[in-house]
MIDO-651495 format. One record per residue (C-alpha): y, x, z; residue number from 1. Coordinates in steps of 0.25 Angstrom, whole numbers, always signed. Each point is the difference from the previous one (the first is absolute). Example, Ala and Ser with C-alpha at 12.3 -4.5 7.8 and 13.67 -1.06 7.14 Angstrom:
2
north = -18 east = +49 up = +31 i = 1
north = +14 east = +6 up = -2 i = 2
This chain:
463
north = +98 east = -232 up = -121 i = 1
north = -6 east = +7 up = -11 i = 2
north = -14 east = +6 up = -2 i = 3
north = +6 east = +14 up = +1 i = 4
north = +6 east = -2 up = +13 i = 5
north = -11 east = -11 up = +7 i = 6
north = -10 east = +12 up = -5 i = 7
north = +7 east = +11 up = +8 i = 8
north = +1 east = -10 up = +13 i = 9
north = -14 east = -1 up = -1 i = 10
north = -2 east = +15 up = +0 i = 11
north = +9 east = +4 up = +10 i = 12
north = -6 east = -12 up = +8 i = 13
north = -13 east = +7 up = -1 i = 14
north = +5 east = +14 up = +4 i = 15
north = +4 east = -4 up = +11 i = 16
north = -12 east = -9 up = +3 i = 17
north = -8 east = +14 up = -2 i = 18
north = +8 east = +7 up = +10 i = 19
north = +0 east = -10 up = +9 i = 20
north = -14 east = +1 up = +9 i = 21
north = -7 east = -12 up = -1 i = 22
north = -2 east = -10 up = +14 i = 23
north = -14 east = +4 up = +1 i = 24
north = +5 east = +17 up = +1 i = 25
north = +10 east = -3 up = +9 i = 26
north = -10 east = -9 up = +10 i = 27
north = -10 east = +12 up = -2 i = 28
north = +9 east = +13 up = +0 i = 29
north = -2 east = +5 up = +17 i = 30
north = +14 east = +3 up = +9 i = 31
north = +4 east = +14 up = +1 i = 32
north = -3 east = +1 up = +14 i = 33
north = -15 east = -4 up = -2 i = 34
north = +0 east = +11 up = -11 i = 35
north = +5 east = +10 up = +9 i = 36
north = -13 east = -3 up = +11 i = 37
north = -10 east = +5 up = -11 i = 38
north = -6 east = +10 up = +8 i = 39
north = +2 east = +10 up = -12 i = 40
north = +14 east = -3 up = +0 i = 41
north = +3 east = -1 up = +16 i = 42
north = -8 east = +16 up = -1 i = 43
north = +12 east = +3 up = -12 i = 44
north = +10 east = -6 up = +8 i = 45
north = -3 east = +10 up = +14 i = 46
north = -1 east = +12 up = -9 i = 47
north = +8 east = -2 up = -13 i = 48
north = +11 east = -9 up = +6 i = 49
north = +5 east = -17 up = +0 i = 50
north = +8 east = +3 up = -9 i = 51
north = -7 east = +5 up = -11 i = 52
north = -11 east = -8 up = +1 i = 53
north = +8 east = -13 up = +2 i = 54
north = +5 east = +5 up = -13 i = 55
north = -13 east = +0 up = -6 i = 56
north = -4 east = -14 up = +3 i = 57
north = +14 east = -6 up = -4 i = 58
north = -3 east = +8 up = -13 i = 59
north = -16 east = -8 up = -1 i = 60
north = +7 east = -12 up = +3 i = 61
north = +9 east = +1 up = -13 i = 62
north = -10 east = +1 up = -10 i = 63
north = -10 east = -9 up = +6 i = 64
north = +13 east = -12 up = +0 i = 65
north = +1 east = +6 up = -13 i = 66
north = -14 east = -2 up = -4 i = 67
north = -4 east = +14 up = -3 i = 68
north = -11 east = +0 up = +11 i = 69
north = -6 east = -12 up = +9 i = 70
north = +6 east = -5 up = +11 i = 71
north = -13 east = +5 up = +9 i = 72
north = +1 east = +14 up = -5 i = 73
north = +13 east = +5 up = +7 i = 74
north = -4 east = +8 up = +12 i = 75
north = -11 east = +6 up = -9 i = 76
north = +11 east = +4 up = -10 i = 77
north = +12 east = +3 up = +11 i = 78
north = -12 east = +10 up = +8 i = 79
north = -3 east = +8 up = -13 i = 80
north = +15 east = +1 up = -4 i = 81
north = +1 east = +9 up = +12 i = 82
north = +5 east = +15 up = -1 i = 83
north = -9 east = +10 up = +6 i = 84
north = +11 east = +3 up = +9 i = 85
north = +14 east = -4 up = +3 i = 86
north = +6 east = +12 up = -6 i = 87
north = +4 east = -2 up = -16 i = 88
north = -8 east = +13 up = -5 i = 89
north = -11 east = -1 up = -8 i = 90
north = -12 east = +10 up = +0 i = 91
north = -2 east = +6 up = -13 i = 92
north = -11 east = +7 up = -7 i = 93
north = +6 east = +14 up = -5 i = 94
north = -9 east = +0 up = -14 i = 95
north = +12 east = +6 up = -9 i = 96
north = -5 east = +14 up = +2 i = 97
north = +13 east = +4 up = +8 i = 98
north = -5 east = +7 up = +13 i = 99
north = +13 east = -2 up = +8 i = 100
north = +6 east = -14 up = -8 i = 101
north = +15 east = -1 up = +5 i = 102
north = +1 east = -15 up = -4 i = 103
north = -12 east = -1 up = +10 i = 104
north = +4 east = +7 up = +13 i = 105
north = -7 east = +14 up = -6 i = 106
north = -10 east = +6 up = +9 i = 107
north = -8 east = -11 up = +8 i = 108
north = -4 east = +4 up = +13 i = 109
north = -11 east = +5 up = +5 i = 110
north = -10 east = -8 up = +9 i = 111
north = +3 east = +7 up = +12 i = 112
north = +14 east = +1 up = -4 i = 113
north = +0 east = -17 up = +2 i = 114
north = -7 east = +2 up = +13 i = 115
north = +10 east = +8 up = +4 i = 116
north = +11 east = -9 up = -2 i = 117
north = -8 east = -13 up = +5 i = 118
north = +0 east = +8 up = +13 i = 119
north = +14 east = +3 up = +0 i = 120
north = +4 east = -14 up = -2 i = 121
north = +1 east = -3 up = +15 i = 122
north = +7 east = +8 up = +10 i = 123
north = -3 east = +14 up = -2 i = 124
north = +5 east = +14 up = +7 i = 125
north = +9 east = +3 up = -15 i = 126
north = +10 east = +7 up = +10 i = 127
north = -6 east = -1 up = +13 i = 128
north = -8 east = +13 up = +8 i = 129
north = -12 east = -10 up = +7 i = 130
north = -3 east = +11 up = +10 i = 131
north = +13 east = +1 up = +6 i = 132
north = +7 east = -14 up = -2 i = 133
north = +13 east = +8 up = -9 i = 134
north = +6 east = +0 up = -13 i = 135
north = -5 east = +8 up = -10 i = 136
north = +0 east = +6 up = -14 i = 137
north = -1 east = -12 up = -10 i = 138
north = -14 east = -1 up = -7 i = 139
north = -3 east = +14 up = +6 i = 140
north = -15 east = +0 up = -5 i = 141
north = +3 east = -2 up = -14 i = 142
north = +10 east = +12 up = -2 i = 143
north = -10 east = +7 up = +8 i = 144
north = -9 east = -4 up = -11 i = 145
north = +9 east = +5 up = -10 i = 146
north = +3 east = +13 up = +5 i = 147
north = -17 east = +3 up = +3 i = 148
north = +0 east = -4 up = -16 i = 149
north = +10 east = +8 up = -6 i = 150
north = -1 east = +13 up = +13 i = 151
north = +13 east = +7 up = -8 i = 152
north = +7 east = -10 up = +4 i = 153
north = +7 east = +2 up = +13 i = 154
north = +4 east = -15 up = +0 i = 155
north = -2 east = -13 up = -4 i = 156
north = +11 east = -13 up = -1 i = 157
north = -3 east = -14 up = -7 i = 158
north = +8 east = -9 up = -7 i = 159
north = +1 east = -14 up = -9 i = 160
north = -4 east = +8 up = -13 i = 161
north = +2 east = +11 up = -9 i = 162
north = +13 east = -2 up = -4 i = 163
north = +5 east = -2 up = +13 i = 164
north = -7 east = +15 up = +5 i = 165
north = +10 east = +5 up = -10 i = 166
north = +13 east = -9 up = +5 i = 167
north = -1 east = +6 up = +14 i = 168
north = -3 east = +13 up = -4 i = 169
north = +13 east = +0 up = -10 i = 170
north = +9 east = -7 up = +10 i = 171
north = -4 east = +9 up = +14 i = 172
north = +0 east = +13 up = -9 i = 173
north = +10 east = -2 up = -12 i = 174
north = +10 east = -12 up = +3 i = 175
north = +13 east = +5 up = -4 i = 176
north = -8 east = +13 up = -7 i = 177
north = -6 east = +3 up = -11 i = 178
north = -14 east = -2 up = -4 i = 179
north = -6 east = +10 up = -11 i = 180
north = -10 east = -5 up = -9 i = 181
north = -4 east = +3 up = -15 i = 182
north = +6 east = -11 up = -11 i = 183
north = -17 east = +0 up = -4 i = 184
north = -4 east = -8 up = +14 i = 185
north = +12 east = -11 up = +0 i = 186
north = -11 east = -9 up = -2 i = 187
north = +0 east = -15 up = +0 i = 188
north = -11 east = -6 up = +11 i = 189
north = -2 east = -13 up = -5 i = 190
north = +6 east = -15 up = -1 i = 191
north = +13 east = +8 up = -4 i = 192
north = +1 east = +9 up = +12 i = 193
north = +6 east = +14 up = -4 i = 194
north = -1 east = +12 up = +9 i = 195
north = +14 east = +5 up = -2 i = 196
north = +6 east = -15 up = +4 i = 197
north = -9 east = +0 up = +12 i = 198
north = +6 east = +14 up = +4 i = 199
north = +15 east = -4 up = -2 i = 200
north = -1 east = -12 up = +8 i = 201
north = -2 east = +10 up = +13 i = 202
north = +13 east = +7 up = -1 i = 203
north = -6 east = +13 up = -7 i = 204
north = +5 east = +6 up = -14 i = 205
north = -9 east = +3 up = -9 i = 206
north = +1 east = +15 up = -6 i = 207
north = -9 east = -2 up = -12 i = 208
north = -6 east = +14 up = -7 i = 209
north = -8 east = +4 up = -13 i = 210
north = -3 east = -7 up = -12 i = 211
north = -9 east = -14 up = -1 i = 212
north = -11 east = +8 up = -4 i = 213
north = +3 east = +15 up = +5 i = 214
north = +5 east = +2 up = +15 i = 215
north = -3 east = +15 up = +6 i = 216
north = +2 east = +4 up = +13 i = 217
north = +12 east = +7 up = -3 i = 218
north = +6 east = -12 up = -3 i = 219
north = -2 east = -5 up = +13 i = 220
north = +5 east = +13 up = +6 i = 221
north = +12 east = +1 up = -7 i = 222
north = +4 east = -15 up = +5 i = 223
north = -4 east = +4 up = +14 i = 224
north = +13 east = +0 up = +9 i = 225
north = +5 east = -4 up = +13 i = 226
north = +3 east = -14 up = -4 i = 227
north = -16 east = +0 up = -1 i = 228
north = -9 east = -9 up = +9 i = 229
north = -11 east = +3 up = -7 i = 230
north = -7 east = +2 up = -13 i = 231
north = -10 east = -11 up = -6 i = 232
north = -14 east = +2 up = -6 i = 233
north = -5 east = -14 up = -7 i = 234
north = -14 east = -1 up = -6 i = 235
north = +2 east = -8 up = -13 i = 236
north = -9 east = -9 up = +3 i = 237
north = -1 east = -12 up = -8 i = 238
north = +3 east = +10 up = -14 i = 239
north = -2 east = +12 up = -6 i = 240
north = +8 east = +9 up = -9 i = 241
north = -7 east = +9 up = -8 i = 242
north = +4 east = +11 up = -11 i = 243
north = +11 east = +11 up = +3 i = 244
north = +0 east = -3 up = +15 i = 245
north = +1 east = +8 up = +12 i = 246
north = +5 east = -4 up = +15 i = 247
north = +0 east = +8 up = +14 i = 248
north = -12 east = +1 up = +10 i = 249
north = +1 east = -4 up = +13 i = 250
north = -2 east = +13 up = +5 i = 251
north = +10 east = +5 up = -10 i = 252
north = +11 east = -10 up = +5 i = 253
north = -3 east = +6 up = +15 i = 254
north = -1 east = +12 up = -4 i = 255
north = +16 east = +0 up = -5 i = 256
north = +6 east = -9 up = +11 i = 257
north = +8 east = +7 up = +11 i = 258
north = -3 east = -4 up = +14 i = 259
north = +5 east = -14 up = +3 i = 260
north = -2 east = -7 up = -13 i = 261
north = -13 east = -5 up = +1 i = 262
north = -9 east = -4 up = -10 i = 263
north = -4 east = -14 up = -2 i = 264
north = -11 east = -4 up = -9 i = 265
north = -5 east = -13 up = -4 i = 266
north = -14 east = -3 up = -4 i = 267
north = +0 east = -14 up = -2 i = 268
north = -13 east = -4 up = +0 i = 269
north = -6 east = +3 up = +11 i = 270
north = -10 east = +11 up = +1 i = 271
north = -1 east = +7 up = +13 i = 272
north = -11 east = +10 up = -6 i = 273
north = -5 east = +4 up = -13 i = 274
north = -7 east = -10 up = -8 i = 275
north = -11 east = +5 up = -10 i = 276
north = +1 east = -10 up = -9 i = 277
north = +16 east = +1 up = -3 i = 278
north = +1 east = +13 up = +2 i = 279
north = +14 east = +1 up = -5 i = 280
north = +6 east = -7 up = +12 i = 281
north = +8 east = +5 up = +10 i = 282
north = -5 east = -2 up = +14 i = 283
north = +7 east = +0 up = +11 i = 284
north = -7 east = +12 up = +7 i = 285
north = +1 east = +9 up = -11 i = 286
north = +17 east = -3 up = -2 i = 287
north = +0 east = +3 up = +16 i = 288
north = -8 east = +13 up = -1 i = 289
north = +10 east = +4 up = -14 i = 290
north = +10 east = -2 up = +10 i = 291
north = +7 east = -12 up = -2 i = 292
north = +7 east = -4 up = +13 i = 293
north = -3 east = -15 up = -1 i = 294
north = -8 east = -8 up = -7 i = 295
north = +1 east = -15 up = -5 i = 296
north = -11 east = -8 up = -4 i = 297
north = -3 east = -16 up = -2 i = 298
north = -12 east = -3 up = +9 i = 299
north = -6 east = -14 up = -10 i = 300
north = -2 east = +11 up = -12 i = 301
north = -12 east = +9 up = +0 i = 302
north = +0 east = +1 up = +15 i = 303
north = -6 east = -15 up = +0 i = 304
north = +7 east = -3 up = +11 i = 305
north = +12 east = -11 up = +3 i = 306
north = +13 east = +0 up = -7 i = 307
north = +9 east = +10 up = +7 i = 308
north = +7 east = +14 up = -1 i = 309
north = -5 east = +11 up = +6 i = 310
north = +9 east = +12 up = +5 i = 311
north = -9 east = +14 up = +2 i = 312
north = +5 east = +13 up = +3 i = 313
north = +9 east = +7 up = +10 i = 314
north = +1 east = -3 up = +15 i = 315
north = +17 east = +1 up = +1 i = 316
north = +2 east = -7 up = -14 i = 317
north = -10 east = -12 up = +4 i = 318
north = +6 east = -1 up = +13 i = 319
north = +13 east = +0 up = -6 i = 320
north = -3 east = -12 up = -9 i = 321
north = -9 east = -8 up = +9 i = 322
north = +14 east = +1 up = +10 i = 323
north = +9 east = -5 up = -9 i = 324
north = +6 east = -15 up = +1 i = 325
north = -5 east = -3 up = -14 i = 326
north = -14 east = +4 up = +4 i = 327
north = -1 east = -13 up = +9 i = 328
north = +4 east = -8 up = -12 i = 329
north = -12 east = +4 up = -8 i = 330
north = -11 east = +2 up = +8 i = 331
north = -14 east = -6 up = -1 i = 332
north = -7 east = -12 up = +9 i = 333
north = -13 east = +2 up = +10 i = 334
north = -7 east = -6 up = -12 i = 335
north = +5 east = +11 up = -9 i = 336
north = -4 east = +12 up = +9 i = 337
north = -14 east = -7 up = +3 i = 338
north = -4 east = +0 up = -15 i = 339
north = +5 east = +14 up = -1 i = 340
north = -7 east = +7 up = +11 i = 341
north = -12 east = -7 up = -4 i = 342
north = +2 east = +4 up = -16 i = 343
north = +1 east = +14 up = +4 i = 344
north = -10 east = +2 up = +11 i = 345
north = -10 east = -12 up = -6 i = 346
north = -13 east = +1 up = -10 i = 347
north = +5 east = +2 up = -17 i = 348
north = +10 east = -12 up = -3 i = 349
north = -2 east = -9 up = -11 i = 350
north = +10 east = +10 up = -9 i = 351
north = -9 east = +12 up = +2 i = 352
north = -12 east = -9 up = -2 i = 353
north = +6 east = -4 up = -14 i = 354
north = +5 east = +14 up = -2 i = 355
north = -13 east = +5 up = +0 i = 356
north = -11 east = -10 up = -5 i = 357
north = -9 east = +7 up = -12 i = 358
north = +3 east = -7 up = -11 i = 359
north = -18 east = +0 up = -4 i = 360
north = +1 east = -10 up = +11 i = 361
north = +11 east = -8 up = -5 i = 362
north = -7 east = -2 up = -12 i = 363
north = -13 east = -5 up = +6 i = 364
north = +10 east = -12 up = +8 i = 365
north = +7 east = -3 up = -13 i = 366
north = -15 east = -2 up = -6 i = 367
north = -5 east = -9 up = +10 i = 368
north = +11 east = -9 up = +2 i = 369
north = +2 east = -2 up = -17 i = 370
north = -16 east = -3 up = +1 i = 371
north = +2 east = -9 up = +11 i = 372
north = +11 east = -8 up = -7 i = 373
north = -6 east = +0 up = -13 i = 374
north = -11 east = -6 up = +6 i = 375
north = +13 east = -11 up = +4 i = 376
north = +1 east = -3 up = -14 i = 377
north = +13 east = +8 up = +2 i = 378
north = +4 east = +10 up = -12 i = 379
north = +1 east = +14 up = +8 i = 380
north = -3 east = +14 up = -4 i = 381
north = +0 east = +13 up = +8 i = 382
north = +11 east = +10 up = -5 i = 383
north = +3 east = +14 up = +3 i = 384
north = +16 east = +1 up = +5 i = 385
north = +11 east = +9 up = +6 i = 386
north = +5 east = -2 up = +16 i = 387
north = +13 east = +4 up = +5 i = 388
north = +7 east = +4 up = +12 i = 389
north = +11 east = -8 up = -1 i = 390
north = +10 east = -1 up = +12 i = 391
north = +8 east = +11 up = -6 i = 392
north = -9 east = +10 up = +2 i = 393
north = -9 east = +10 up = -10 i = 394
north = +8 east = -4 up = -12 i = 395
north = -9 east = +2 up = -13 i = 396
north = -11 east = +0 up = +8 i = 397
north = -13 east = -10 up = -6 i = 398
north = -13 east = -2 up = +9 i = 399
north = -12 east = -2 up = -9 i = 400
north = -5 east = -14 up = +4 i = 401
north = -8 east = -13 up = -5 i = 402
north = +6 east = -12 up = -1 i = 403
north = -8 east = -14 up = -4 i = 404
north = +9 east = -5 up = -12 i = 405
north = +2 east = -17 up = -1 i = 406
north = +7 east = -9 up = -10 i = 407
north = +16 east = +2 up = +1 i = 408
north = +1 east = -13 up = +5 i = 409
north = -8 east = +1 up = +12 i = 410
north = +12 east = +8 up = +6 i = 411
north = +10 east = -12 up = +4 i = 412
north = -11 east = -7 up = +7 i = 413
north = -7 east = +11 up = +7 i = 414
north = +14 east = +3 up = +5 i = 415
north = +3 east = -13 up = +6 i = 416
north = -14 east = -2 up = +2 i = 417
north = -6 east = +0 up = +14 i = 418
north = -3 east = +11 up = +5 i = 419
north = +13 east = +8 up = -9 i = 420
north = -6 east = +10 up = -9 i = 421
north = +11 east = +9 up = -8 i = 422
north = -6 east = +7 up = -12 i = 423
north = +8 east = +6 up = -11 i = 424
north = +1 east = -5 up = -15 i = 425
north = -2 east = +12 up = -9 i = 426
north = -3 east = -2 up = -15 i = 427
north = -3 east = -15 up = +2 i = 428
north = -9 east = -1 up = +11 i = 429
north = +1 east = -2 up = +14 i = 430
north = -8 east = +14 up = +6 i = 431
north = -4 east = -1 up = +15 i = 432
north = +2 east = +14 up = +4 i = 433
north = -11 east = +4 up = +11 i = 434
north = +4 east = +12 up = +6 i = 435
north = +12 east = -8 up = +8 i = 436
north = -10 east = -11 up = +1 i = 437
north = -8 east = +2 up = +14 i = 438
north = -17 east = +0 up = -3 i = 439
north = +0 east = -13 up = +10 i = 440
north = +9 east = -7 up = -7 i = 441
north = -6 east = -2 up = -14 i = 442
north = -9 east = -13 up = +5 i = 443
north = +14 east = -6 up = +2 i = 444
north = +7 east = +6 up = -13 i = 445
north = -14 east = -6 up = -8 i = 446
north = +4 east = -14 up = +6 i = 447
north = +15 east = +1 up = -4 i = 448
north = -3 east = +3 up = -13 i = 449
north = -13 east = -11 up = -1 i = 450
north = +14 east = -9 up = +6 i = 451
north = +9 east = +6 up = -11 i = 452
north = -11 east = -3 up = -12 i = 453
north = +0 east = -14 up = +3 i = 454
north = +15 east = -2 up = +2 i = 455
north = +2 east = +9 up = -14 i = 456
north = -10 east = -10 up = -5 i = 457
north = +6 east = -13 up = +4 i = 458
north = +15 east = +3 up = -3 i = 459
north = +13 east = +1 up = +8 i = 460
north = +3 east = -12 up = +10 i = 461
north = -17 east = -2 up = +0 i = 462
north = -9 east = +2 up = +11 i = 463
C-alpha cells in the first residue's frame, strides 16, 4: 500500500469514527419514550399532537448522536423546537408600510373579530332559529349586519372572495349573454388573474366598449342589446391611468340602461362608507345610492375584516344569486361570517387604526425605539417614509410615516428571526415602517432586531 492510499484510509477511517457517536453518547442519550414524559413535552403532545412532538425529540436525538448537543440536553432542546401551534402559519410583524399586505393575509382581524370566531368554533345556531328549534337563514345576523351598514342596500349575500362575488353575479345574470364593460377596467387582480378570463369562464361573452383610456357612456349604450345581462362598472384599483382620460359614472351607466339590464359595479376594496382619508374611493353606499343595482366588494381590503366577497344591493338580484347551484359552491364557513359580523358591527379594526394614525406620533415611536437600540449597541436611525394601502386598493396613494432605518443586512434574520418582522429594503437599508407596526408591539420588534444585530454580527450558519 502506498502513502497516498494508507493516508486516505486513515481519513475515511476517521470520518467515520466522527460520525459515529462515541460508547459513552450512546450510554448517555435517554429513550424516546422517557423524552416524550418531559412534562413540557407530554403538555405539547395534548395540545400540538404525538406526532409532531415525537418528531421533535427524534430530531434532538440526531444531533445529540451526532454531537451537536449533549446527550442530557434533548428534552430541553425537543421542548423549545415546538411550533406555537400545530398549524404551519407563522405570525408576522407587518413593518413593510403596506397596510393590507397580500403575501401576508392583508387586513388582520380585529380583536373582537378573533373573539367572535373563538366563539363560533363549537356548535353554534350558523343556520339555526334557537327560539323555535327550525332551520333558518344562513349566518342571518351578519347580513343583517351588512345591510344596517350600507341602509341602500336592500340585500346582502356572502361569498369566498371578491373574485368569486363577481363569478356568481356573471354566471346567474349573464351565462350564455353578454356582459358590457369598458376595455379601461379589464384589469388584472393579481398572481396572474385577469378579470376578462374570470368572466369567460362563467359562460358569458364579453362586449368590450371605448378605448383603454377613454370609454363614455355612449359607448356603453350603443353596446346595449338584448343579448345583454348586464353592464360592468370596475374601480381600477390596483392602477391609474392619467392624461386624456375619461370613463362613465355610475350613475351615468344607470341612467342609460333599459329596465332589465342591471348595473353591476365592482369596488374592490372594500369600503361600505366614505373614508376621508382616501377620499377617491368608491364606496359601496355611494355606488348604491348612484344607482348601481349590485354591488361586489372583498371583505379582507379596507373593510378589515376576513377574506370574502360581498354582494350588496337589490332584493330580487341577491335572491337570484344566493339561490343559484353555484352559490352553495362558494359560500363562506361559520368562522368566516363570525369575523365579519364582528368587523362591521365591532370598535375601528386594525386597518382603520393604520389608516388613520397621525404621522407626529409615528415619529415620536420611531425616535424612541432608534434611542433604545442605539443604546443596544445596534446602528439604528429614525427615518421619515411613505406607507401604502396595498391590497389593490388606493393606487398611487402614499401615507406619511416614520420608519426606524437598520443595516441592509439585518432583513434576512429579522425575517427568520423569532418573532418574523418584515421590513422593506429601500435604498440599502432595512426600514421598519411603524404605521403597520401596532404601538404594543415595538418592545418585541426592539428584541428582533437586538437578535438580528448579533446574528449579523456573527455570520451565517453562527448563533
Amino acid at each position: 500500500m502506498d502513502r497516498d492510499t494508507a493516508t486516505a484510509d486513515t481519513q475515511t477511517a476517521d470520518a467515520q469514527a466522527a460520525k459515529t457517536p462515541s460508547a459513552d453518547v450512546r450510554r448517555r442519550l435517554p429513550r424516546t419514550d422517557a423524552v416524550l414524559a418531559d412534562p413540557r413535552l407530554a403538555g405539547a403532545a395534548r395540545r400540538l399532537g404525538r406526532a409532531l412532538v415525537k418528531s421533535e425529540v427524534v430530531r434532538a436525538l440526531q444531533r445529540a448522536r451526532a454531537g451537536e448537543i449533549p446527550p442530557e440536553s434533548v428534552a430541553d432542546t425537543a421542548a423549545g423546537a415546538l411550533p406555537p401551534t400545530a398549524g404551519g402559519l407563522r405570525p408576522v410583524v407587518n413593518a413593510t408600510g403596506v397596510l393590507l399586505h397580500t403575501n401576508l393575509g392583508r387586513a388582520p382581524l380585529s380583536r373582537a373579530a378573533r373573539e367572535a370566531v373563538d366563539a363560533a368554533c363549537g356548535p353554534t345556531d350558523v343556520e339555526l332559529d334557537l327560539a323555535t328549534g327550525a332551520r333558518s337563514r344562513r349566518g342571518a345576523s351578519a347580513l343583517d349586519a351588512l345591510r344596517e351598514a350600507v341602509p341602500h342596500a336592500e340585500a346582502a349575500h356572502v361569498v369566498g372572495n371578491g373574485a368569486a362575488a363577481l363569478v356568481l353575479a356573471a354566471t346567474a345574470l349573464a351565462a350564455g349573454r353578454e356582459i358590457v364593460v369598458s376595455r379601461g377596467e379589464m384589469v388584472e387582480i393579481g398572481d396572474g388573474f385577469r378579470l376578462p378570463d374570470l368572466l369567460v369562464s362563467t359562460g358569458a361573452r364579453l362586449r368590450e366598449v371605448g378605448t383603454t383610456n377613454r370609454t363614455s357612456a355612449e359607448d356603453y349604450a350603443a353596446a346595449i342589446g338584448p343579448d345583454t345581462g348586464f353592464v360592468l362598472k370596475v374601480h381600477p384599483s390596483n392602477f391609474r391611468i392619467t392624461g386624456f382620460t375619461r370613463s362613465a359614472s355610475v350613475a351615468e351607466l344607470a341612467r342609460i340602461c333599459p329596465p332589465g339590464v342591471p348595473v353591476v359595479a365592482d369596488i374592490g376594496s372594500g369600503l361600505l362608507r366614505p373614508e376621508p382619508v382616501l377620499p377617491n374611493e368608491p364606496d359601496a353606499s355611494g355606488w348604491l345610492r348612484a344607482g348601481a343595482s349590485l354591488v361586489t366588494a372583498s371583505g379582507d381590503k379596507l373593510l378589515g375584516g376576513p377574506q370574502c366577497g360581498l354582494l350588496l344591493g337589490r332584493a330580487d338580484l341577491v335572491r337570484r344569486l344566493a339561490r343559484h347551484p353555484l352559490a352553495r359552491a362558494l359560500r363562506v364557513d361559520k368562522l368566516t361570517l363570525a369575523a365579519l359580523e364582528a368587523t362591521v358591527r365591532g370598535p375601528a379594526t386594525p386597518v382603520h387604526t393604520m389608516l388613520h394614525a397621525g404621522v407626529e406620533g409615528l415619529r415620536a415611536r420611531a425616535e424612541r425605539l432608534a434611542a433604545e437600540l442605539r443604546g443596544a449597541d445596534v446602528e439604528a436611525r429614525a427615518v421619515d417614509s411613505e406607507a401604502a394601502v396595498g391590497g389593490g386598493g388606493a393606487p398611487g396613494v402614499t401615507l406619511p410615516s416614520a420608519a426606524v432605518s437598520l443595516p441592509e443586512e439585518y432583513a434576512g434574520p429579522l425575517r427568520t428571526g423569532e418573532p418574523a418582522v418584515l421590513g422593506r429594503v429601500e435604498g440599502g437599508r432595512c426600514l421598519i415602517d411603524l404605521r403597520t407596526v401596532p404601538p404594543e408591539r415595538d418592545a418585541d420588534v426592539a428584541e428582533a432586531v437586538r437578535r438580528a444585530a448579533k446574528a449579523a454580527a456573527n455570520g451565517p450558519g453562527e448563533e
